[in-house]
Backbone bond lengths (Angstrom), bond angles and torsions (degrees), N, CA, C in turn:
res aa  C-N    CA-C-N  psi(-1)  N-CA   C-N-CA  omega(-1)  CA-C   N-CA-C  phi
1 X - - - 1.425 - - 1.526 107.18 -
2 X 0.974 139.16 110.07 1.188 152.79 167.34 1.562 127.12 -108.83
3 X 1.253 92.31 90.58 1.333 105.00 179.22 1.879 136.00 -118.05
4 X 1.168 112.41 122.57 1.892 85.75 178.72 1.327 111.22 -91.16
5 X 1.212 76.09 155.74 1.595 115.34 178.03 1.047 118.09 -95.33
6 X 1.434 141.77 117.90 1.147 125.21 156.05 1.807 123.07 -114.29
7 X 1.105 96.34 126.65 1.356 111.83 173.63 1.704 124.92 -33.89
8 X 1.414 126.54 95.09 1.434 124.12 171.11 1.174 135.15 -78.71
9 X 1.107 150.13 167.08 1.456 138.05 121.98 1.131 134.37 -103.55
10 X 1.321 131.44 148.60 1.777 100.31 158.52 1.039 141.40 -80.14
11 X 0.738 114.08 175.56 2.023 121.63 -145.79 1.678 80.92 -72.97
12 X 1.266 124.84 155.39 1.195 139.23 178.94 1.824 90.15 -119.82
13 X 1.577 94.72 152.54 1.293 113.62 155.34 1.222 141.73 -41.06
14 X 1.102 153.31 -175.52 1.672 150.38 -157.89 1.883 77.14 -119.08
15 X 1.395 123.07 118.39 1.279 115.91 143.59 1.775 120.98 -27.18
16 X 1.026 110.81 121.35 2.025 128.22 156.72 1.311 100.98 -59.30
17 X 1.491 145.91 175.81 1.279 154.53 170.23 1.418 76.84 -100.49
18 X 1.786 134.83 172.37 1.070 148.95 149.35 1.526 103.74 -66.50
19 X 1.382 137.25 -46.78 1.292 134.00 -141.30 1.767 93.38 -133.84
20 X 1.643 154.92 111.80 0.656 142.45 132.91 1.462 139.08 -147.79
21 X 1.247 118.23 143.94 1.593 118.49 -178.20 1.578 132.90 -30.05
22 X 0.946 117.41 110.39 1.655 115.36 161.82 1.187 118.26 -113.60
23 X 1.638 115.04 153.14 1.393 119.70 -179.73 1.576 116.00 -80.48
24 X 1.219 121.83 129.80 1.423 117.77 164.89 1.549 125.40 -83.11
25 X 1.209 115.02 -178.34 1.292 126.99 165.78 1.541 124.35 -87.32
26 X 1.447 129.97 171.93 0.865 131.75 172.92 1.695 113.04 -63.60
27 X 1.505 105.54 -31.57 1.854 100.76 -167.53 1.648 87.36 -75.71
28 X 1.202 110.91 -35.29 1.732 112.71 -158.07 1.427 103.47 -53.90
29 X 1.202 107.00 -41.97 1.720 132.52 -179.14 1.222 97.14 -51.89
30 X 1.366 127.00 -76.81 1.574 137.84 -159.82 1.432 95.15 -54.88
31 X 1.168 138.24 -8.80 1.502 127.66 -151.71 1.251 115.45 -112.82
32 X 1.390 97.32 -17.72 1.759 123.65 174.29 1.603 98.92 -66.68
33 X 1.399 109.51 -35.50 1.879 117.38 -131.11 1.872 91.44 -58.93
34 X 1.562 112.21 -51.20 1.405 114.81 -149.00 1.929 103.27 -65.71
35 X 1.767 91.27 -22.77 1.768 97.45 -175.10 1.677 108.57 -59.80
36 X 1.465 96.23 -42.50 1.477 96.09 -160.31 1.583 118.63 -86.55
37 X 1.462 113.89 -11.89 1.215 139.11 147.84 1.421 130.19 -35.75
38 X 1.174 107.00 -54.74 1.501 140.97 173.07 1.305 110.78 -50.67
39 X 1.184 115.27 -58.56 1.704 149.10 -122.58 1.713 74.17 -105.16
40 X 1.564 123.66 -73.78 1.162 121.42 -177.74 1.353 129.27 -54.49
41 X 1.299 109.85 -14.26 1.843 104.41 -157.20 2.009 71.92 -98.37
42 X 1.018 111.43 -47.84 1.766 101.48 178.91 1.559 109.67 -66.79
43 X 1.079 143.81 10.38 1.421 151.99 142.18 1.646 102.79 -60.98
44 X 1.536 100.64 -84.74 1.425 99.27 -177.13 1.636 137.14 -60.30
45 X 1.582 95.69 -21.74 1.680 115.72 158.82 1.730 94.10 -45.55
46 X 1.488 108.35 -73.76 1.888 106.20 -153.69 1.250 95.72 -67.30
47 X 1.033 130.56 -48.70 1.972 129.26 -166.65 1.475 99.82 -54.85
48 X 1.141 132.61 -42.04 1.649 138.15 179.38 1.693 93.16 -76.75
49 X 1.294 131.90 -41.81 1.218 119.02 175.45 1.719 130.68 25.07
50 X 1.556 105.04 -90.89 1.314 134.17 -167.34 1.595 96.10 -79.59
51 X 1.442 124.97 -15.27 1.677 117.85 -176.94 1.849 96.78 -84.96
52 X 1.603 103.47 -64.34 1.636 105.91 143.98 1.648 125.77 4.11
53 X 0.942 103.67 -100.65 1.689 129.57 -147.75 1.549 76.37 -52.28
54 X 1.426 126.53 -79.29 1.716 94.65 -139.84 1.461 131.30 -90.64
55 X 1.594 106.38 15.58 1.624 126.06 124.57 1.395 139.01 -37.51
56 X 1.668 94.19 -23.09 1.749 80.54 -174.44 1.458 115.09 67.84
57 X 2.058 103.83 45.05 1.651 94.28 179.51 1.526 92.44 -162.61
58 X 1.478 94.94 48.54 1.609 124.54 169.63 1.589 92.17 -102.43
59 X 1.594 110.82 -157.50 1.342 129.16 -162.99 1.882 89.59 -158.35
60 X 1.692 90.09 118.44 1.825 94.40 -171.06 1.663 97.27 -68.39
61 X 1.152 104.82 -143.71 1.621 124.77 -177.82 0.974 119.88 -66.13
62 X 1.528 140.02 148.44 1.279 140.94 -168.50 1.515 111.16 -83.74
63 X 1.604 112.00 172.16 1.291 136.31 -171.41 1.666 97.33 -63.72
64 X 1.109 112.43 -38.44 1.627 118.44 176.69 1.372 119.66 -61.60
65 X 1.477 127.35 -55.85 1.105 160.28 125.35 1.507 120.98 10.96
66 X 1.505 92.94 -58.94 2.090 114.99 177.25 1.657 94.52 -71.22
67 X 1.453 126.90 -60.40 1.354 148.14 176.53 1.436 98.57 -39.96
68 X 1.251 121.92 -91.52 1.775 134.04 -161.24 1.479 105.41 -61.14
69 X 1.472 105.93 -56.68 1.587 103.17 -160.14 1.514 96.10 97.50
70 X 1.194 129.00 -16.57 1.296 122.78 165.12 1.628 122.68 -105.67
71 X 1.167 112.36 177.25 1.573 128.19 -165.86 1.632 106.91 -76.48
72 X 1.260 124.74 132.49 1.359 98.39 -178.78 1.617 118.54 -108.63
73 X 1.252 150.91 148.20 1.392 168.59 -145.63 1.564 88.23 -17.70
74 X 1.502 121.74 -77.50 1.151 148.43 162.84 1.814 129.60 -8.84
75 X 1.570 96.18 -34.27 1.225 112.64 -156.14 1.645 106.96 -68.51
76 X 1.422 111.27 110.41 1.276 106.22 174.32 1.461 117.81 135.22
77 X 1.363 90.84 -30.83 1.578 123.73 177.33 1.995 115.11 -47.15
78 X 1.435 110.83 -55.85 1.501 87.90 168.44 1.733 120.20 -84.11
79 X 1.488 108.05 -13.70 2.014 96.90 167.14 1.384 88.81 -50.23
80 X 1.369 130.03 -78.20 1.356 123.03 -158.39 1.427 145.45 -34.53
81 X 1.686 110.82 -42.26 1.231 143.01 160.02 1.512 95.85 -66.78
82 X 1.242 145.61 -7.63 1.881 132.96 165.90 1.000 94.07 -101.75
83 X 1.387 138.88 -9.41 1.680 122.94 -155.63 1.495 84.59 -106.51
84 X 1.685 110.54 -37.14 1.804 113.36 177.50 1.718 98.10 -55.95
85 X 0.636 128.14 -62.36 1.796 140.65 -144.39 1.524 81.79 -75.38
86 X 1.487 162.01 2.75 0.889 150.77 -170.29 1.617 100.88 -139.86
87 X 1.363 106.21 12.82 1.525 109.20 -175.20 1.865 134.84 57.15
88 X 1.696 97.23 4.25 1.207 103.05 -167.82 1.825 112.51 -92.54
89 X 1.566 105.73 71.78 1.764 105.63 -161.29 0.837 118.18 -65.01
90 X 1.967 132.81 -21.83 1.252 137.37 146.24 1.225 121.73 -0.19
91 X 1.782 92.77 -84.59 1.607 105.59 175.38 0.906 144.34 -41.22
92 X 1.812 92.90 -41.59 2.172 121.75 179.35 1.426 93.80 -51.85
93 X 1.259 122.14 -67.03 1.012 138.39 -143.21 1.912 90.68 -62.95
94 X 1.197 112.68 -78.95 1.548 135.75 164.92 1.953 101.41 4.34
95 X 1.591 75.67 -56.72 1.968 88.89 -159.58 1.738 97.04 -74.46
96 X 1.679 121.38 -45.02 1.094 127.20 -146.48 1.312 111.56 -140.88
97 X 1.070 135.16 41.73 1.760 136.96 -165.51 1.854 94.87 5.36
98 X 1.605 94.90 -93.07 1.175 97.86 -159.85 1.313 117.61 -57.09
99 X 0.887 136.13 -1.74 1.811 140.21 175.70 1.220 117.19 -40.43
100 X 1.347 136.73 -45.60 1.618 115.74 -172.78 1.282 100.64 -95.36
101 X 1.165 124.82 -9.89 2.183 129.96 168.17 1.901 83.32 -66.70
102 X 1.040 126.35 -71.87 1.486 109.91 -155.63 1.766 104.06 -72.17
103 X 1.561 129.07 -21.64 1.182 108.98 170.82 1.145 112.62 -73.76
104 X 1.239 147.79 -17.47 1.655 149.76 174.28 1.411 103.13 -56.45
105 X 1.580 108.89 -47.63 1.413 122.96 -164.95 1.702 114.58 -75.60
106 X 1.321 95.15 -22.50 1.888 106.24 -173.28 1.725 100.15 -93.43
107 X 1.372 123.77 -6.43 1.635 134.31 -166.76 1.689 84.60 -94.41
108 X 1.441 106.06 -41.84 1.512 108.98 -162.90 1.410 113.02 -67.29
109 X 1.391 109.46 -31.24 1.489 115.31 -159.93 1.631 91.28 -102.59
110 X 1.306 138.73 -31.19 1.457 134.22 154.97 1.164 112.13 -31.07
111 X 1.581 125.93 -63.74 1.391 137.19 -151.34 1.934 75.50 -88.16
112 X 1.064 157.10 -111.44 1.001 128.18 -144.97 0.892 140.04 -65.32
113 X 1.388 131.82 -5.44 1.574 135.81 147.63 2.145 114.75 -52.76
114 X 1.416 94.14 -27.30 1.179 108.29 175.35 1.868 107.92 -68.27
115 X 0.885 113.26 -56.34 1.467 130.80 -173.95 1.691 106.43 -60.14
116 X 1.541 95.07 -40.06 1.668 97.53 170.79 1.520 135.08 -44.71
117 X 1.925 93.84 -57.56 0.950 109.40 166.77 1.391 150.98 -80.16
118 X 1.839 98.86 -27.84 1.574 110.75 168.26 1.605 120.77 -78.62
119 X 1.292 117.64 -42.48 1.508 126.31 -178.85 1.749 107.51 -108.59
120 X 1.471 118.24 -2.71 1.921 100.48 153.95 1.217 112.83 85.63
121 X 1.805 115.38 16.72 1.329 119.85 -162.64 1.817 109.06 -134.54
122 X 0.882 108.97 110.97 1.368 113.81 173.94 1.591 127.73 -100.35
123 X 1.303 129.83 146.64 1.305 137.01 -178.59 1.542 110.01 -87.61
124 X 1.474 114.31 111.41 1.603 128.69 179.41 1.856 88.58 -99.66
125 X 1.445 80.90 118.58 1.844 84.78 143.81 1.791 103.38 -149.31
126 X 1.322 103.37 171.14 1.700 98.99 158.40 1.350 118.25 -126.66
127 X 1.363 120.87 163.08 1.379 115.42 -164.22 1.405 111.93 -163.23
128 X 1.104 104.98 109.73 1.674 119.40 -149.55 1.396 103.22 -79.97
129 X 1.570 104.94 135.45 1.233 108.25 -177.15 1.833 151.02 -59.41
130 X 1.567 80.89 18.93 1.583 97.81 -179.09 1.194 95.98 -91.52
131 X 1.516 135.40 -29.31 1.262 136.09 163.41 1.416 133.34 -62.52
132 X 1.534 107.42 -35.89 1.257 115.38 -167.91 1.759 116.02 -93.97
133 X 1.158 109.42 -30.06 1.492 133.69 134.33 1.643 110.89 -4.69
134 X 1.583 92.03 -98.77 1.931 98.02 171.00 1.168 122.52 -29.78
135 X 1.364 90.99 -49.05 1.852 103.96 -164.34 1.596 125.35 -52.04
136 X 1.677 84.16 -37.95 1.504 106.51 -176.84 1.486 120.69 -59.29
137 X 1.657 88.29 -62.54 1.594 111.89 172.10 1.595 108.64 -64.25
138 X 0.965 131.91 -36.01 1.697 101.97 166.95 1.531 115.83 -89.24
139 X 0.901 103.17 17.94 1.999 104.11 176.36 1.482 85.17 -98.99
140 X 1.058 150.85 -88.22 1.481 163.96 134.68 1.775 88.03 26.42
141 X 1.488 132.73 -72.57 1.331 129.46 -163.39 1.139 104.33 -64.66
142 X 1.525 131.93 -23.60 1.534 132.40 -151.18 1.289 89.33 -89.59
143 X 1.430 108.88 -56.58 1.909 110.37 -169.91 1.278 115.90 -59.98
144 X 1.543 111.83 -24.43 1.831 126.46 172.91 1.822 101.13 -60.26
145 X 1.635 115.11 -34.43 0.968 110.62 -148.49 1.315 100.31 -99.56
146 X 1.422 119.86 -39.06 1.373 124.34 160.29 1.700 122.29 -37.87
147 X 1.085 97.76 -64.09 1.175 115.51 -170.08 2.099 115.96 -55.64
148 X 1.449 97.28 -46.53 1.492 112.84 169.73 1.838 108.06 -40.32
149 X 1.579 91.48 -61.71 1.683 114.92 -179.78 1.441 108.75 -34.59
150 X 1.578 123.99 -59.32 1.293 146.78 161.84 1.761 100.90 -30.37
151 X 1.299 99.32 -68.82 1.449 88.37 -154.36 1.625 98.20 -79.72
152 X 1.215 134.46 -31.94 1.021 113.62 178.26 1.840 117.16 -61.44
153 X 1.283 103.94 -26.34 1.491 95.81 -167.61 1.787 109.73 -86.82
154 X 1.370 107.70 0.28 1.219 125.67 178.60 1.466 129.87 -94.38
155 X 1.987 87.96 -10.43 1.612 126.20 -173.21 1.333 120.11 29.12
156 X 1.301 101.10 35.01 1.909 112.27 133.51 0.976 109.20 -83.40
């Protein structure tokens, strides 16, 4: 019997883009509102910063802070974001290692929380959890690592 064969597959799907826009809804919209709210009034909190502080119309040490006696993960985080907003990354950096990596990152999520809500359009991607995994755990190691830096150089 001699016959060919030829090798098939089945038809595969239409490729997804990795990265693309969908329209939301009105609730989806409203749901953004309180994030980006937030996000801004702590924009204009740190950018007022240095007008702030030597008024005495800052916010002293944290709830952690009263508790430990030490600095908590956080600590340092809006000097940094005023020292960003004044372009001086030296300092950010100085006060907060990771500080101008997370103000890049808080501009990012403004401008698309912004986009969410004014034009109704959100960014779908998926991202499989062998990726998101890592991601986590070294965001998690960095702030472990930051934070250590702090206290050791603060020698608590």
């Amino acid at each position: 019997m001699n016959r060919s064969w030829v090798l098939t597959s089945l038809p595969s799907a239409p490729e997804q883009p990795a990265f693309r826009w969908v329209v939301i809804n009105r609730q989806e919209r409203l749901a953004y509102v309180p994030g980006l709210a937030l996000l801004l009034a702590w924009f204009a909190y740190t950018r007022l910063y240095f007008f702030l502080h030597p008024r005495g119309l800052t916010f002293d040490p944290s709830f952690f802070m009263y508790l430990t006696g030490k600095p908590d993960p956080t600590c340092g985080l809006t000097r940094t974001f005023a020292w960003a907003w004044r372009g001086d990354l030296g300092q950010a950096v100085h006060v907060y290692p990771l500080g101008p990596f997370l103000f890049v990152i808080a501009v990012a999520v403004v401008a698309y929380l912004g986009i969410a809500v004014i034009i109704g359009r959100r960014l779908s991607f998926h991202v499989p959890r062998r990726i998101w995994l890592p991601v986590v755990v070294v965001s998690i190691l960095a702030l472990v690592a930051n934070w250590t830096a702090k206290l050791i150089w603060l020698g608590m």
